[in-house]
C-alpha positions as CSV (number, residue, x, y, z in Angstrom):
1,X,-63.3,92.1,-77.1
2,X,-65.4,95.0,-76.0
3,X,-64.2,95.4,-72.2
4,X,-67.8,96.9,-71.4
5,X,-70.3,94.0,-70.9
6,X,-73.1,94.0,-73.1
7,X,-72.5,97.4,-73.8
8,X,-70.5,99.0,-76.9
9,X,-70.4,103.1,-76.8
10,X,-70.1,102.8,-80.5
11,X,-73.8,101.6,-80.8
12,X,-75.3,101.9,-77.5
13,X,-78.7,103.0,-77.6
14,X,-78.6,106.5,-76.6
15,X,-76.2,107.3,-78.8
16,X,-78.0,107.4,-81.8
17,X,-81.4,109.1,-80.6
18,X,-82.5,112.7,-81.7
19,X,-81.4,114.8,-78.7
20,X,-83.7,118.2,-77.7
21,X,-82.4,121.6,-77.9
22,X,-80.3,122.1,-74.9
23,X,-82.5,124.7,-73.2
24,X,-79.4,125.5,-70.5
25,X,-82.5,125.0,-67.4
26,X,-80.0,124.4,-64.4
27,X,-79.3,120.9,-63.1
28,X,-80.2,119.7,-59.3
29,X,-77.5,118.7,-57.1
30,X,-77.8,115.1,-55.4
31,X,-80.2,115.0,-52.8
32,X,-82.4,118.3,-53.7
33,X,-85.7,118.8,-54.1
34,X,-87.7,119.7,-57.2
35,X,-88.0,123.2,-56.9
36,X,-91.3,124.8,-56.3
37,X,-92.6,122.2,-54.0
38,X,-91.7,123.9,-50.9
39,X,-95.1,126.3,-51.0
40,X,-97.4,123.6,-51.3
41,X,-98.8,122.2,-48.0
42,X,-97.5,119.2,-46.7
43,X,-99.4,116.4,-46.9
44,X,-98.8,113.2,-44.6
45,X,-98.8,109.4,-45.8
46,X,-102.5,108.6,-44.8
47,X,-103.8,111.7,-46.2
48,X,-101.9,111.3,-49.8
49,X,-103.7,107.8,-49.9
50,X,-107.0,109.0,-48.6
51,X,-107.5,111.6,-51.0
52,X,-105.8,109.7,-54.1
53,X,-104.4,106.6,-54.0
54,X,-105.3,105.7,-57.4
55,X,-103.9,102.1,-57.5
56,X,-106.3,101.7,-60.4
57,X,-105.4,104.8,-63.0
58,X,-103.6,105.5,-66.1
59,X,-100.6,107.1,-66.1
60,X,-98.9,109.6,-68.3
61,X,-95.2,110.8,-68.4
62,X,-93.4,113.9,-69.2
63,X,-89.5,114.4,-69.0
64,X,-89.4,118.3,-68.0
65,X,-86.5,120.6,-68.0
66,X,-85.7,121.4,-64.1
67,X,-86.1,125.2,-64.9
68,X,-90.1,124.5,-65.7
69,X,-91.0,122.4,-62.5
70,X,-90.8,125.6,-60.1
71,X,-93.8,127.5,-63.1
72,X,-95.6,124.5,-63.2
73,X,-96.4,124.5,-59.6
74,X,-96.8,128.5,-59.5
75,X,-100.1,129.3,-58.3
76,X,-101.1,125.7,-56.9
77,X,-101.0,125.8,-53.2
78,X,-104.5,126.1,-53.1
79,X,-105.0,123.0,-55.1
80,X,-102.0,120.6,-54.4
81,X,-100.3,119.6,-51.3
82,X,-96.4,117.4,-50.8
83,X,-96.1,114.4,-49.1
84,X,-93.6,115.1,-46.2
85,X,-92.6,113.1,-43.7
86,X,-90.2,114.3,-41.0
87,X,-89.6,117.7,-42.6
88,X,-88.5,115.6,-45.9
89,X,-90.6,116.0,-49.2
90,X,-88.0,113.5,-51.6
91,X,-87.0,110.2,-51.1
92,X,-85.2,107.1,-52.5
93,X,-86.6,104.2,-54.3
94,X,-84.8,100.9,-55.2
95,X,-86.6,98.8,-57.4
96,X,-85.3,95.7,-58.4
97,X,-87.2,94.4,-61.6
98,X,-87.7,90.4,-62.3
99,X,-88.1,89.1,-65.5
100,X,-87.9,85.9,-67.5
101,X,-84.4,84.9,-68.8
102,X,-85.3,85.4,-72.2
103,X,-86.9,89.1,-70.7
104,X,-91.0,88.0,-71.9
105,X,-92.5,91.0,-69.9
106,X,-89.7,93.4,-71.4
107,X,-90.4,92.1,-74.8
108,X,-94.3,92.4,-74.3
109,X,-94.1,95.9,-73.3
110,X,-91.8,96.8,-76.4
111,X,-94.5,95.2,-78.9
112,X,-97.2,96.9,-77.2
113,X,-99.3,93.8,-76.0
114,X,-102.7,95.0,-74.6
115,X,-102.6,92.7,-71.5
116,X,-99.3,92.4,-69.8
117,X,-97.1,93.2,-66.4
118,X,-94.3,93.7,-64.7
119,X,-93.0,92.3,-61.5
120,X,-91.1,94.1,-59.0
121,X,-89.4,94.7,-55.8
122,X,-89.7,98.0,-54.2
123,X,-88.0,99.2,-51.4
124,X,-88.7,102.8,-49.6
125,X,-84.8,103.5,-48.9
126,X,-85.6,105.8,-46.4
127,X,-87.9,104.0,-44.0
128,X,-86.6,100.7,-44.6
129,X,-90.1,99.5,-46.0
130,X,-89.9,97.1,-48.5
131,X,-93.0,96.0,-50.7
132,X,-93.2,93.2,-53.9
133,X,-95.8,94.5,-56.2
134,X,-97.2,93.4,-59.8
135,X,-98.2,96.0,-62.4
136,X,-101.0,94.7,-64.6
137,X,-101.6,96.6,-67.7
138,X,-105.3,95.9,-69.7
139,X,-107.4,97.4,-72.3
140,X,-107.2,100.8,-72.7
141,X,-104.1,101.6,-71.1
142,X,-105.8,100.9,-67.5
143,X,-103.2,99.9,-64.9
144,X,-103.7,98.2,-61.6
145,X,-100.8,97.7,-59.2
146,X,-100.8,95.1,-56.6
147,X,-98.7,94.7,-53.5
148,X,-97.9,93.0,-50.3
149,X,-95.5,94.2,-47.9
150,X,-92.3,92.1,-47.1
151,X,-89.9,92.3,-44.5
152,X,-87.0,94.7,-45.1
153,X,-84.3,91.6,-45.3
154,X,-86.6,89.7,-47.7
155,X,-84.6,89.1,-50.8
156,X,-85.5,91.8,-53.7
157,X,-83.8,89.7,-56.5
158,X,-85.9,86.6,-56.2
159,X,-89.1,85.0,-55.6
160,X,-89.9,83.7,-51.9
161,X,-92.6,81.2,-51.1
162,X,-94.7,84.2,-50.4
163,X,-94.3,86.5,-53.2
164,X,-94.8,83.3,-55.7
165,X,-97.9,82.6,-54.3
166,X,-98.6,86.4,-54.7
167,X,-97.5,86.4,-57.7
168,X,-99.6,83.6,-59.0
169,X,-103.2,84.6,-57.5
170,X,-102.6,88.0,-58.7
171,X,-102.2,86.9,-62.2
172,X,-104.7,84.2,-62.2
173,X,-107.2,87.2,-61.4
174,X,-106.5,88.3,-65.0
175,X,-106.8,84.5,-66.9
176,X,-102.5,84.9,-66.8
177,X,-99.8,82.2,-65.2
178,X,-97.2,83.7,-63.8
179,X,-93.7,82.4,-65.8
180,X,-91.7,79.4,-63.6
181,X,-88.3,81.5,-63.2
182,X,-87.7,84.9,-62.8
183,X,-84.3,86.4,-62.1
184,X,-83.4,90.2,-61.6
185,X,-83.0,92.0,-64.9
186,X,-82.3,95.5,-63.9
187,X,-82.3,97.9,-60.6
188,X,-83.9,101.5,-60.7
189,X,-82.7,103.8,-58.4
190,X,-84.4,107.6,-57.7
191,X,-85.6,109.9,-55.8
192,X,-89.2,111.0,-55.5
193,X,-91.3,113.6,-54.4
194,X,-95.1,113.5,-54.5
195,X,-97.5,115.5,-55.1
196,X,-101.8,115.1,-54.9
197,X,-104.5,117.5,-55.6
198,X,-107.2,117.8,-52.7
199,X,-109.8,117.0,-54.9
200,X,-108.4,113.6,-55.0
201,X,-108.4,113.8,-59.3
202,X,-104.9,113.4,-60.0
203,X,-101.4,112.2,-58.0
204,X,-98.2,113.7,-59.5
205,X,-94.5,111.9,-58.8
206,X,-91.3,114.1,-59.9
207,X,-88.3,111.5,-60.2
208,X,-85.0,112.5,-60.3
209,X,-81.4,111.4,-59.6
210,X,-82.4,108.1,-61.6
211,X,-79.8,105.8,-62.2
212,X,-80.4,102.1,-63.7
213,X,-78.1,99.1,-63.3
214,X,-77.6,96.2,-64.6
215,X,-74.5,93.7,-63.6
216,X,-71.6,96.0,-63.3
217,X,-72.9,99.1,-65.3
218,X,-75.2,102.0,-65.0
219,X,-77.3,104.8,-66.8
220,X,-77.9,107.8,-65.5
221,X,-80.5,110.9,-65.9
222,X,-79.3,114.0,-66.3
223,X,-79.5,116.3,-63.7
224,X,-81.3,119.1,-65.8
225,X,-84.4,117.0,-66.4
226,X,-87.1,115.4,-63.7
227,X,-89.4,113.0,-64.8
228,X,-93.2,113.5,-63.9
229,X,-96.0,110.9,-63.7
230,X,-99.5,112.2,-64.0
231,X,-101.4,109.3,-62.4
232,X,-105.5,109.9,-62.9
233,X,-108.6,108.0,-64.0
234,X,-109.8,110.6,-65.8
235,X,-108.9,113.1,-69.0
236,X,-106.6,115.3,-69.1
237,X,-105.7,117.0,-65.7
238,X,-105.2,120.5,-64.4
239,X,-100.8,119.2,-64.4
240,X,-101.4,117.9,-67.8
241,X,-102.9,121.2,-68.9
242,X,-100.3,123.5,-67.8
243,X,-97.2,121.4,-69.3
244,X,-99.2,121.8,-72.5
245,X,-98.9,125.5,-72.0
246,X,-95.6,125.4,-71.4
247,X,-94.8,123.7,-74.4
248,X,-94.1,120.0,-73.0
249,X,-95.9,116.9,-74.1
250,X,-96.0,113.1,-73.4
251,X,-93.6,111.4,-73.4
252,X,-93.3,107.3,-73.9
253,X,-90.9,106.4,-71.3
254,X,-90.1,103.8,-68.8
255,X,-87.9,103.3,-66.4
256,X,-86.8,99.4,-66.8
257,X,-87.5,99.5,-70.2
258,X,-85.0,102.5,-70.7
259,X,-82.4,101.3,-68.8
260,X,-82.6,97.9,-69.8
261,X,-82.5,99.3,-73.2
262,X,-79.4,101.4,-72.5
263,X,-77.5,98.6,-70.9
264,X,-78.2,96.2,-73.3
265,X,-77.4,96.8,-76.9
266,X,-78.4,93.9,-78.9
267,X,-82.3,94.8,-77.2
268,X,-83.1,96.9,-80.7
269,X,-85.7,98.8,-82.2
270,X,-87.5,100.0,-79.1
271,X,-90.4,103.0,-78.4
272,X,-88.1,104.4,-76.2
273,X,-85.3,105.7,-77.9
274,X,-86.2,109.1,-78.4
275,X,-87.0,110.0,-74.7
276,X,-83.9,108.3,-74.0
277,X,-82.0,110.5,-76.0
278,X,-83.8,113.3,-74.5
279,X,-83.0,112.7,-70.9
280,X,-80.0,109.6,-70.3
281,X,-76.4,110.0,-70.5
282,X,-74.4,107.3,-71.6
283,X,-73.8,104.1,-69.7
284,X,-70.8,103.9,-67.6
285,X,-69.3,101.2,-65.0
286,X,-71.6,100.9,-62.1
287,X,-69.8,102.9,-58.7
288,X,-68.8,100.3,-56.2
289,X,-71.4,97.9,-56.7
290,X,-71.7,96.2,-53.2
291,X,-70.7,92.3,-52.5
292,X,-74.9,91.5,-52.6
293,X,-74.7,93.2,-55.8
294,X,-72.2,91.1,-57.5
295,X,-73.9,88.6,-55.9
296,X,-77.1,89.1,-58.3
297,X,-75.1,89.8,-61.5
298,X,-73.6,86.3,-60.8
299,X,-77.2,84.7,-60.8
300,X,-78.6,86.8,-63.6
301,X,-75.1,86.1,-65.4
302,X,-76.2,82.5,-65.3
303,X,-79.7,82.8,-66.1
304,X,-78.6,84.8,-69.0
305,X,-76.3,82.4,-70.4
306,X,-73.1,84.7,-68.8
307,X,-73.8,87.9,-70.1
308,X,-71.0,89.3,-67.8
């Protein structure tokens, strides 16, 4: 019996994906910054949402080697600014994804259905805010995100009376019912640093540190590659156009996808697998998961059928 659960090295997912050229750019040490973010002017909360929230937007990724982030801001402190808060311009995420047992919104992502979502609980580590949000993907690759805030004890691995009925208006506004169960399917950790232009065209989030869970095991980015989201509702931006110069292009990538993907090998023939290979290491046992996390893996163990 394979001791790992759900997960065989031998065929794991990342194992067999095309891998780029290694192009040595140096790795970031837990809890630094992206470099080249430090000459941009900080930005507070209020101002990053007045000039671009951009709920409604589409968004475009790009896995970049750590030694390109510090060129790709040269020369943009006229256009960009940080959000800082308390002299800080990263931060940690948690988001705990839900999902059907048999993993529907997974599965509709994978095949590419125009209209679908994904349902999540987010939680700003560092301020203690916690918010449920839905994700609502449409026609031409529009996506509108949805959220209430909840209170920083409110459960992240279920449904409350609150979130369902959020969950279910918010759906209904797109002619979709929102599925009777949903357990926890995977956790996304990261840290994030944000970046707007003042013209209020584009919003730019560098991720890195990511690690994704699921039960007792993890997946991990490496350390010499950040992941950017170009979030706009236009074309092409002025980002867009200078990781084109420096040689890097889209890439289709997601962060519960991937690491649900990675954790779970029977989960085959997905979009994902080359921009996994790119930027994951393999899975591993999860560090000290904490009593509330084995906690969840018993509940999504029995939603699963026992998976663990």
């Amino acid at each position: 019996m394979n001791p790992s659960p759900g997960i065989d090295p031998a065929v794991s997912p990342t194992s067999g994906a095309p891998t780029a050229p290694h192009d040595h750019s140096p790795g970031l040490t837990p809890g630094q910054a992206p470099p080249g973010l430090e000459g941009l002017r900080p930005l507070s909360l209020a101002e990053i949402n007045a000039r671009a929230a951009l709920v409604t937007r589409t968004c475009r990724k790009y896995l970049v080697p750590t030694g390109l982030v510090r060129e790709l801001f040269s020369g943009a402190e006229r256009d960009f600014g940080v959000l800082e808060i308390d002299g800080r311009n990263s931060f940690l995420y948690s988001s705990t994804y839900l999902d059907t047992p048999d993993l529907r919104t997974f599965h509709d992502h994978r095949q590419g259905r125009r209209l679908r979502y994904k349902v999540r609980t987010r939680t700003y580590v560092n301020t203690g805010t916690r918010m449920f949000e839905v994700k609502v993907q449409g026609a031409r690759g529009i996506t509108d995100k949805v959220r209430v805030e909840v209170p920083a004890d409110a459960p992240s691995d279920r449904l409350t009376l609150r979130t369902r009925e959020f969950l279910d208006r918010s759906l209904a506004g797109y002619r979709m019912t929102a599925p009777d169960t949903l357990v926890p399917a995977a956790v996304t950790d990261y840290r994030r640093s944000t970046v707007a232009s003042f013209c209020g065209r584009e919003r730019v989030t560098v991720d890195t540190e990511l690690e994704g869970h699921r039960g007792d095991w993890s997946v991990r980015m490496r350390p010499d590659v950040v992941l950017l989201e170009v979030k706009t509702r236009g074309g092409l931006t002025r980002t867009e156009r200078r990781l084109h110069e420096l040689g890097v292009r889209e890439a289709r990538f997601s962060k519960y996808a991937a690491a649900l993907s990675a954790l779970e090998p029977r989960l085959r023939g997905n979009p994902w697998l080359r921009a996994m290979g790119r930027c994951l290491d393999h899975p591993g046992p999860r560090r000290n998961p904490s009593t509330e996390t084995r906690a969840q893996v018993r509940a999504v163990a029995d939603a699963y059928g026992g998976f663990t």
